[in-house]
NUMI-783532 format. One record per residue (C-alpha): residue in three letters; x, y negated, z. Coordinates in steps of 0.001 Angstrom, whole numbers, padded with zeros to 6 digits, always signed. Layout:
N
ALAXYZ;...
***
This chain:
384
UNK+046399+020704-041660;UNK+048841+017563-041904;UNK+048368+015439-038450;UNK+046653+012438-040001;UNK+044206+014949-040781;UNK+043480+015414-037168;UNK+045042+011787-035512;UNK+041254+010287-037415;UNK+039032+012026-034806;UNK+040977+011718-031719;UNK+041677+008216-032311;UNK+037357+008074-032444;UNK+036987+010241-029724;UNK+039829+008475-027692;UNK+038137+004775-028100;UNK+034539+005908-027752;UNK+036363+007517-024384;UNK+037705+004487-023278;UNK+034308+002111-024387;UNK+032906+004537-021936;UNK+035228+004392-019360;UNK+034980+000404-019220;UNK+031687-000386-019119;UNK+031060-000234-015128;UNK+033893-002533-015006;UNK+032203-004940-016916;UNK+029210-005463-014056;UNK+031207-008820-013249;UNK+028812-010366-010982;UNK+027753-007083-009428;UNK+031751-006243-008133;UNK+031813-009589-006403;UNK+031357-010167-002842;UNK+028987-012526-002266;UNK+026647-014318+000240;UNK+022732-014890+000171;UNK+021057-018065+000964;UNK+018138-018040+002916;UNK+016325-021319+001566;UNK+012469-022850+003565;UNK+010862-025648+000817;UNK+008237-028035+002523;UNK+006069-029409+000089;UNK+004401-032553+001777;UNK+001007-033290-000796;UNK-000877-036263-000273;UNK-004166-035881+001685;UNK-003432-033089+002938;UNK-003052-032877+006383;UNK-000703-029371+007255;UNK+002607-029646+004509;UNK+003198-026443+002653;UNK+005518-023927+003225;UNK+007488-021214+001228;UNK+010487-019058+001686;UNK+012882-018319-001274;UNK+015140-015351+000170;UNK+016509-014714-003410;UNK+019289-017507-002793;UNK+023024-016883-003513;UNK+025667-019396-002120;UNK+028494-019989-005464;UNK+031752-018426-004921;UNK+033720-021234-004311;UNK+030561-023202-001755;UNK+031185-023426+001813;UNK+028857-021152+003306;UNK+027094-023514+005158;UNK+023538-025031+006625;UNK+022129-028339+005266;UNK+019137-030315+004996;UNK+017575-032840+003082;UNK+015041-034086+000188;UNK+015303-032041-003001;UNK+015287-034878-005981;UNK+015688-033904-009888;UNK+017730-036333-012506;UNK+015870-039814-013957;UNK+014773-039184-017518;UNK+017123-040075-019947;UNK+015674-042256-022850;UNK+012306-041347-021712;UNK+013372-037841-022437;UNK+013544-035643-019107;UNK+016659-034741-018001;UNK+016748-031131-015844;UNK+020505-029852-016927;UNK+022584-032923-015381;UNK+025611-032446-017748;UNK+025092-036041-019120;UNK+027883-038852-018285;UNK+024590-041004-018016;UNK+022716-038512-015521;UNK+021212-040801-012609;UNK+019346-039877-009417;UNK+016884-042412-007534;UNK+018033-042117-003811;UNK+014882-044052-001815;UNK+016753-045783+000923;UNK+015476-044311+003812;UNK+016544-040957+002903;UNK+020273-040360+004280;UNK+020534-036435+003096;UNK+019246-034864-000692;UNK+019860-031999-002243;UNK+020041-032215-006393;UNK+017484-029676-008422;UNK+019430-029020-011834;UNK+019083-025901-014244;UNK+021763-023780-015382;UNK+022835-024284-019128;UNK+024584-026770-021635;UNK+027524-026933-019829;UNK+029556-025356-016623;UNK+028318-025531-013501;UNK+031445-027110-012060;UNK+030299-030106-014317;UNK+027044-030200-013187;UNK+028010-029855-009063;UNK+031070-032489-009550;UNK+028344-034697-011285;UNK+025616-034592-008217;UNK+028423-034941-005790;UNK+029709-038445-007672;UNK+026074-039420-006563;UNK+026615-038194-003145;UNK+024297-035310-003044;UNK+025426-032496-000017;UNK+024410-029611-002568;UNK+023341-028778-005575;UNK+020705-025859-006243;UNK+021212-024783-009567;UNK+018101-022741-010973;UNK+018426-019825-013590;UNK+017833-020586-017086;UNK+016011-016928-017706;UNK+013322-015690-016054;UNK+014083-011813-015986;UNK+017838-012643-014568;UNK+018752-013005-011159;UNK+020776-015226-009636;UNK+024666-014637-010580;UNK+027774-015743-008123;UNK+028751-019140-009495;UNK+032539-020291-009847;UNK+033247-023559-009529;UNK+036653-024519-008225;UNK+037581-027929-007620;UNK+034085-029361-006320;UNK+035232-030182-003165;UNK+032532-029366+000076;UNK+029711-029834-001819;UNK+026944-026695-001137;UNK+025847-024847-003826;UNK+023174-022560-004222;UNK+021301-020782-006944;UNK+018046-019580-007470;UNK+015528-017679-009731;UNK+014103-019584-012785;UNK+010861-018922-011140;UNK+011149-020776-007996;UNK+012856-023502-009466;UNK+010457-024345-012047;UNK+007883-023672-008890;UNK+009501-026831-007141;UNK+010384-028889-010247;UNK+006753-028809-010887;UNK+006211-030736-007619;UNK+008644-033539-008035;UNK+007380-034335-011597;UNK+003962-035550-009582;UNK+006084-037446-006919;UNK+005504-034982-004255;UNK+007655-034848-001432;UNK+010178-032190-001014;UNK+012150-030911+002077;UNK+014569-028186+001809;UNK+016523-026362+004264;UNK+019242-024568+003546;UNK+020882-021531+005607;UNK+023480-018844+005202;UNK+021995-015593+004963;UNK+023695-011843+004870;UNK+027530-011018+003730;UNK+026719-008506+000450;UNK+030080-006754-000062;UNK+031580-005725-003298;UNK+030020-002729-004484;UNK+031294+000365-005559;UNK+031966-000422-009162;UNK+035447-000904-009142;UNK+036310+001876-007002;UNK+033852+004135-009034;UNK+035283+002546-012134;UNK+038554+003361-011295;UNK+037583+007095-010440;UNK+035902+007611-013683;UNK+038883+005537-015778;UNK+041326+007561-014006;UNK+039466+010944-014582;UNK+038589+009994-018055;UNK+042223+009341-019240;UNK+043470+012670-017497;UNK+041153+014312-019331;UNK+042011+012501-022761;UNK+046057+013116-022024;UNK+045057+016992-021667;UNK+043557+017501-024736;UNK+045730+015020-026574;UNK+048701+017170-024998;UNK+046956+020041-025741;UNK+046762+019242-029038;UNK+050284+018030-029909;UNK+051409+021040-028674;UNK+049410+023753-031072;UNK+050167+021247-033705;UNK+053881+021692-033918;UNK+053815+025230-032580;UNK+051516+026140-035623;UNK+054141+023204-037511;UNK+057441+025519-036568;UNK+056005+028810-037092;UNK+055435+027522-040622;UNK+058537+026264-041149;UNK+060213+029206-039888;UNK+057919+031623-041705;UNK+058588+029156-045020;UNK+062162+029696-044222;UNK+062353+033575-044277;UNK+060174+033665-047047;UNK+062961+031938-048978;UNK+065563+033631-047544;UNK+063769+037446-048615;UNK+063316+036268-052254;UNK+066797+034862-052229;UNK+068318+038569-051216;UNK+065080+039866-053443;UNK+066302+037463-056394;UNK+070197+038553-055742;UNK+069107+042295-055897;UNK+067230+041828-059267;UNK+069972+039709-060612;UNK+072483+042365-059988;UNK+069791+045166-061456;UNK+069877+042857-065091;UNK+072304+044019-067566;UNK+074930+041416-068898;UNK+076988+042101-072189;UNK+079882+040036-073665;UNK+078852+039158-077481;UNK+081449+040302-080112;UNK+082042+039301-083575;UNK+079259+040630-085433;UNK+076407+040784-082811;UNK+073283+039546-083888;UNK+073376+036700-081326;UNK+075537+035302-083449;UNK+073962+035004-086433;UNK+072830+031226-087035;UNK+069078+032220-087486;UNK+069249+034178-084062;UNK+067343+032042-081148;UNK+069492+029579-079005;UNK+070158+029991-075242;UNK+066543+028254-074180;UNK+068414+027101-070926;UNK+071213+024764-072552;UNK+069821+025033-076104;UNK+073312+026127-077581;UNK+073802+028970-079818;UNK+075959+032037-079069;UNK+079424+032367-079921;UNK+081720+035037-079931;UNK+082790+035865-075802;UNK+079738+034491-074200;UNK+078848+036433-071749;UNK+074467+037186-071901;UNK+072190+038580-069690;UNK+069499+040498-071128;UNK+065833+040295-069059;UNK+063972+043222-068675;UNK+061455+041201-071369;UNK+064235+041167-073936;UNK+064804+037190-073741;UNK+068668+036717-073964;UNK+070144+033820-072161;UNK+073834+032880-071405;UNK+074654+034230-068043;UNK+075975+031065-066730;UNK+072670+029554-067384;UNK+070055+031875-066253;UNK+071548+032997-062801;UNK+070677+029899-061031;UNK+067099+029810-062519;UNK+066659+033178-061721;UNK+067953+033107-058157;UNK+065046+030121-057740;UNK+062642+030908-059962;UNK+062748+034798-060560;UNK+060663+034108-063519;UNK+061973+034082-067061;UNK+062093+030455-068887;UNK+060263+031457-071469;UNK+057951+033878-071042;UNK+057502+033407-067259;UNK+058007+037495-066418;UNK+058722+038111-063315;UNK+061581+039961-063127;UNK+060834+041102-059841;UNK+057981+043088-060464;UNK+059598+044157-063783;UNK+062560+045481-061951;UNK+060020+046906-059150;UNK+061165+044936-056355;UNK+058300+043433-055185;UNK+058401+042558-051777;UNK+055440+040489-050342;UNK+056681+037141-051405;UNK+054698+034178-052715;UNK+056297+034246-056291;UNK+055078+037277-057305;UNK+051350+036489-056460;UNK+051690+033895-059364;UNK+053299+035971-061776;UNK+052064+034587-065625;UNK+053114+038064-067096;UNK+054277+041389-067008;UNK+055966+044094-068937;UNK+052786+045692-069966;UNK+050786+042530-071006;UNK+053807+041323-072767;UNK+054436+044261-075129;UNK+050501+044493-075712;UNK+050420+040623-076634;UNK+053166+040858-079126;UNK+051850+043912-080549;UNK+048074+042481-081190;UNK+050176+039193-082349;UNK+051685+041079-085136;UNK+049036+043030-086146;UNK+046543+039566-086451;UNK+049234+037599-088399;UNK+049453+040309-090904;UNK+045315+040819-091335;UNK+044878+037498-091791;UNK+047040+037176-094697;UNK+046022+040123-096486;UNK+042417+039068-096145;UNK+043015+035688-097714;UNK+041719+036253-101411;UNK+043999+033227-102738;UNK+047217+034808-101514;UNK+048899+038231-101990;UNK+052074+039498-100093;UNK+054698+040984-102072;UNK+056734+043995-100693;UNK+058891+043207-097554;UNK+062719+042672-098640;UNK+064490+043540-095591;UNK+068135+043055-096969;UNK+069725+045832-095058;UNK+067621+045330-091348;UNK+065060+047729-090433;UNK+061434+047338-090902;UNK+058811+045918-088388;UNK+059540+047570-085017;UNK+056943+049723-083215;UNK+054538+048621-080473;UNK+056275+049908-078010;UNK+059503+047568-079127;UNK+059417+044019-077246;UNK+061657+041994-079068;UNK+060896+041492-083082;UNK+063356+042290-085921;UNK+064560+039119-088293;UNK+062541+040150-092027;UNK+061791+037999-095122;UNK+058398+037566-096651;UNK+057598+036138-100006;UNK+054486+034671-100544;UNK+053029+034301-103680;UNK+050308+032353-104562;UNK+047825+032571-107036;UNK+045147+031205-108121;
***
């Protein structure tokens, strides 16, 4: 198996690894350190004598607030082309200050823009803080960053208890709000945890990457090196067999010299007189010259595809000779049938008839057990 074969998977298994490993580290607000703010509202309703009181303990001072106490009247923004205006990121956002009121605290909800705009905004209208209710109802307060705003306080709460106050000043009711620092709430363990699993998570992904690399070129040089003696046994097989084939010089005379005789099917030039052949155990003739290298990488013949190490009975366990196209036996059996079917199926043709073989001086058709046919004329006569 090639290794982009096997790289697809562990690339998959190595992200989905690593999407793993990262999501603790992704609890942002959970990792910070933090500080809660312990916030009493006094709700002063007309005609009624005792004022109301709650307690919102969900409170979280922002990151960059001074963690500090303050007090004063809790007043939301004027409505903005009659439209009411709870976000405060407008340039136009206004606040009615009464004037016997020295100390108020701005009521804005989170969203449409950062909450260092809305803080910086409140402060140019010299509120001392800014509490900052959540925009969605299932989410608590978060640790708000907002560098830059100077020593303005500012606080966030739940959606719940902001709406629960905002409903008050919309009927003009009196609100007092007291402010106080509440407990220290360390980091927690996420990052150190994250880093534990991280760390323990890429160990484990370098072992079985490692582990992998390594089979894969162990089981890569072990086929190389098995590849490699493979060739080098049917290179000493193919030089044994070579030496086994019997070579002959052609003289003047020799049939491979007659012009009808087959050419050398390697360079496709006829014999001449000294040309030195080698004969294949199938009865092919090819120069010597030509057929040594094929042979040496082949160990087939180029025509008939024999393997001549079989033929010769060297056949060591070798790839070549699992693919051999023939043998000696299926060769001289082919050529045999051959014959025998080209002659039937002229003599059964009614509209020809074969006249008596001339053979000018060469011996009739060989026998089956004879591999290489004997050059004959036939005259065909045709009648009607």
């Amino acid at each position: 198996m090639s290794c982009a074969g096997r790289a697809g998977p562990a690339r998959l298994a190595a992200l989905a690894l690593l999407t793993c490993s990262l999501w603790p580290v992704r609890a942002d607000n959970a990792s910070q350190e933090y500080y809660t703010a312990l916030i009493n509202v006094t709700v002063q309703e007309p005609g009624r004598g005792a004022p109301l009181t709650f307690r919102i303990d969900r409170g979280r001072y922002g990151l960059d607030s001074p963690k500090a106490e303050v007090r004063g009247q809790v007043l939301a923004p004027l409505p903005l082309h009659g439209v009411a205006d709870h976000l405060g990121c407008d340039p136009q956002t206004r606040f009615f200050v009464p004037p016997n009121i020295k100390q108020w605290i701005a009521l804005l909800q989170r969203g449409n823009c950062t909450f260092k705009e809305k803080i910086s905004r409140a402060a140019f209208h010299n509120a001392v803080a800014v509490v900052i209710y959540n925009n969605k109802s299932k989410e608590e307060p978060v640790t708000m960053t907002h560098p830059g705003t100077g020593d303005i306080i500012a606080v966030m709460i739940t959606e719940l208890r902001g709406k629960d106050i905002l409903s008050y000043l919309e009927k003009n009711i009196s609100v007092q709000m007291t402010i106080a620092v509440g407990t220290r709430m360390p980091p927690k363990n996420f990052s150190r945890g994250s880093l534990v699993f991280v760390s323990i998570s890429f160990i484990v992904l370098m072992i079985i990457s490692s582990a992998w690399l390594i089979f894969y070129f162990i089981q890569k040089i072990r086929y190389t090196n098995a590849r490699d003696r493979n060739q080098r046994r049917l290179g000493d097989a193919a030089k044994k067999a070579i030496s086994k084939l019997t070579t002959r010089t052609v003289k003047k005379g020799d049939k491979e010299t007659d012009p009808d005789f087959d050419h050398c099917a390697v360079c496709i030039e006829s014999y001449k007189q000294n040309d030195v052949v080698r004969i294949l155990p199938c009865k092919h003739v090819f120069h010597k010259s030509c057929v040594d290298p094929w042979l040496s990488e082949h160990c087939t013949c180029p025509m008939c595809k024999l393997n001549i190490l079989k033929a010769l009975g060297i056949v060591p366990n070798l790839p070549c000779t699992d693919n051999v196209a023939f043998d000696m036996e299926r060769l001289t059996r082919t050529q045999a049938v051959n014959r025998r079917s080209a002659l039937g199926d002229l003599a059964g043709d009614n509209s020809l008839s074969l006249e008596p073989l001339r053979t000018s001086g060469i011996s009739p058709l060989p026998q089956d057990g004879e591999l290489t046919p004997r050059t004959g004329e036939i005259n065909i006569a045709v009648t009607r």
